[in-house]
C-alpha positions in Angstrom: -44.6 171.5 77.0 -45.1 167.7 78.3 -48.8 168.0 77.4 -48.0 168.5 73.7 -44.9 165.8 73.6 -47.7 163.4 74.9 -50.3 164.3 72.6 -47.6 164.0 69.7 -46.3 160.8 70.9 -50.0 159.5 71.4 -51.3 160.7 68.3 -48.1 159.1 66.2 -49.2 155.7 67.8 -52.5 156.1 66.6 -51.1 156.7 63.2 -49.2 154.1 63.8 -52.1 151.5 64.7 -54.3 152.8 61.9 -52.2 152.3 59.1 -50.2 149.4 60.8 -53.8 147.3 61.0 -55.8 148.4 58.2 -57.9 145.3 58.2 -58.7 146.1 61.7 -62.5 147.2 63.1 -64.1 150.6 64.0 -64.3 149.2 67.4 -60.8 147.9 68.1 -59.7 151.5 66.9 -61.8 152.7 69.6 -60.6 150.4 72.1 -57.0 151.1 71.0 -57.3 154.8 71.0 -59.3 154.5 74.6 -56.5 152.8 75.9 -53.8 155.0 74.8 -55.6 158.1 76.5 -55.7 156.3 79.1 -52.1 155.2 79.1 -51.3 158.7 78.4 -53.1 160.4 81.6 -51.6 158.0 84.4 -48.5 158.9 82.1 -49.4 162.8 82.8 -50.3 161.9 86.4 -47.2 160.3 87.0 -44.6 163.4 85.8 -47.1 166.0 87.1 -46.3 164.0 90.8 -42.5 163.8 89.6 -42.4 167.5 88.9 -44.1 168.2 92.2 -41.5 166.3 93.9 -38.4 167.6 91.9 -39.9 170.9 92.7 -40.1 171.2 96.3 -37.2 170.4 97.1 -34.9 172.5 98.7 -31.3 172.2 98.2 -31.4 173.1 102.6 -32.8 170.2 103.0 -31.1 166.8 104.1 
């Protein structure tokens, strides 16, 4: 379910970019879309480690 909120969010912010800098070039909308997905994984990385954590807890332990 994360996955698809994150592709959602990141593909609105392309949206976003694209119509927000129209006069901008085919290469800054690469760069801008590269960094996103990048953004986006350590993003996934970072809740997939969270989850982990939350996870494997036990409520025994102190």
């Amino acid at each position: 379910m994360l996955k698809k909120i994150n592709w959602i969010i990141w593909l609105i912010l392309i949206i976003l970019w694209n119509y927000g800098f129209p006069q901008a070039s085919p290469i800054q909308d690469v760069l801008v879309a590269v960094f996103l997905s990048i953004l986006f994984i350590i993003i996934q990385v970072i809740q997939s480690r969270y989850l982990k954590k939350v996870t494997s807890r036990s409520k025994f332990d102190n």
